[in-house]
N, C-alpha and C positions, 0 to 999 in steps of 0.2 A: 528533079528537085531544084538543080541550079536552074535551072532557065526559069519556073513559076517563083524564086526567090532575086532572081532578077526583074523578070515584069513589077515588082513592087519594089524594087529598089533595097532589098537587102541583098547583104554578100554574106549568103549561110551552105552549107553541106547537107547531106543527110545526116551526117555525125554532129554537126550543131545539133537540126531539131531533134535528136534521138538524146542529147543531154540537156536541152531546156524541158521536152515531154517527161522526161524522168524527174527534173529538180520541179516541176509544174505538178506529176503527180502527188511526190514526196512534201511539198507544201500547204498542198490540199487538203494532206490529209491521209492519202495510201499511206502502207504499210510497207519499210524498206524489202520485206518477202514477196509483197503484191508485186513492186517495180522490179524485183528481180525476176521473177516470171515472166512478164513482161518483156522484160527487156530479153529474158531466154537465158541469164546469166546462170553455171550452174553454181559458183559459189557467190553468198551476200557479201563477200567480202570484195570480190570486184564492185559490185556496186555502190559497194561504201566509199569507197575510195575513190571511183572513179563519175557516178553520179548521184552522191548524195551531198548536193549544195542547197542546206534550208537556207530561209532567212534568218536573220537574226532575230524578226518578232515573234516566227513560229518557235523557234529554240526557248524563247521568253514565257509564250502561252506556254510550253511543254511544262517548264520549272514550276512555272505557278499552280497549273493543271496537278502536277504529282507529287511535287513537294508534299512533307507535310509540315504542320505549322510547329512554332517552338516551343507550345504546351505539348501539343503530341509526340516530340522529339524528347521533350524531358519527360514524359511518361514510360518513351520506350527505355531512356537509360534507367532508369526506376526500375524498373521491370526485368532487363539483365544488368545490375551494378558491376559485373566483374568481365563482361564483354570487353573484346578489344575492338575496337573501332576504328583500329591506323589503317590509312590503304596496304597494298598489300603487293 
C-alpha cells in the first residue's frame, strides 16, 4: 500500500485509506451499522468514534431531511401539553 501510494505521490498507510473508505462510505450515504461490518468492528461505537467524520453539509442535509417543521413541532406539543421535553 506504501509503495502504490508513493508512485502517486501520497504519503498514506493502509490505516489512512481504511478511515477516509469509512468517512467516504458514511458520507455517501451507508449506514454507521453497514461501516461497522465492514470495517469488521464488533461494537458501533468504535466506529463512531473512531471513523465517523461526516461533513458538515451531510450533517446539514440530515437536519433538514428529519427535522420536522415548526407547525408540526407545535402540533406535537398540543397533542402531549404536559410532556416534558428537557434533555435528559
Amino acid at each position: 500500500m506504501k509503495a502504490y501510494a508513493a508512485v502517486v505521490g501520497v504519503k498514506a498507510t493502509p490505516h489512512h485509506f481504511r478511515h477516509l473508505k469509512a468517512s467516504t462510505l458514511l458520507n455517501r450515504g451507508a449506514s454507521l451499522s453497514e461501516v461497522q461490518d465492514v470495517l469488521g468492528h464488533a461494537s458501533p461505537l468504535t466506529t463512531k468514534q473512531i471513523y465517523a467524520h461526516y461533513q458538515p453539509q451531510v450533517l446539514r442535509a440530515a437536519v433538514q431531511r428529519y427535522s420536522a417543521s415548526p407547525s408540526e413541532l407545535v402540533a406535537e406539543l398540543e397533542l402531549h401539553p404536559g410532556q416534558n421535553y428537557t434533555s435528559h
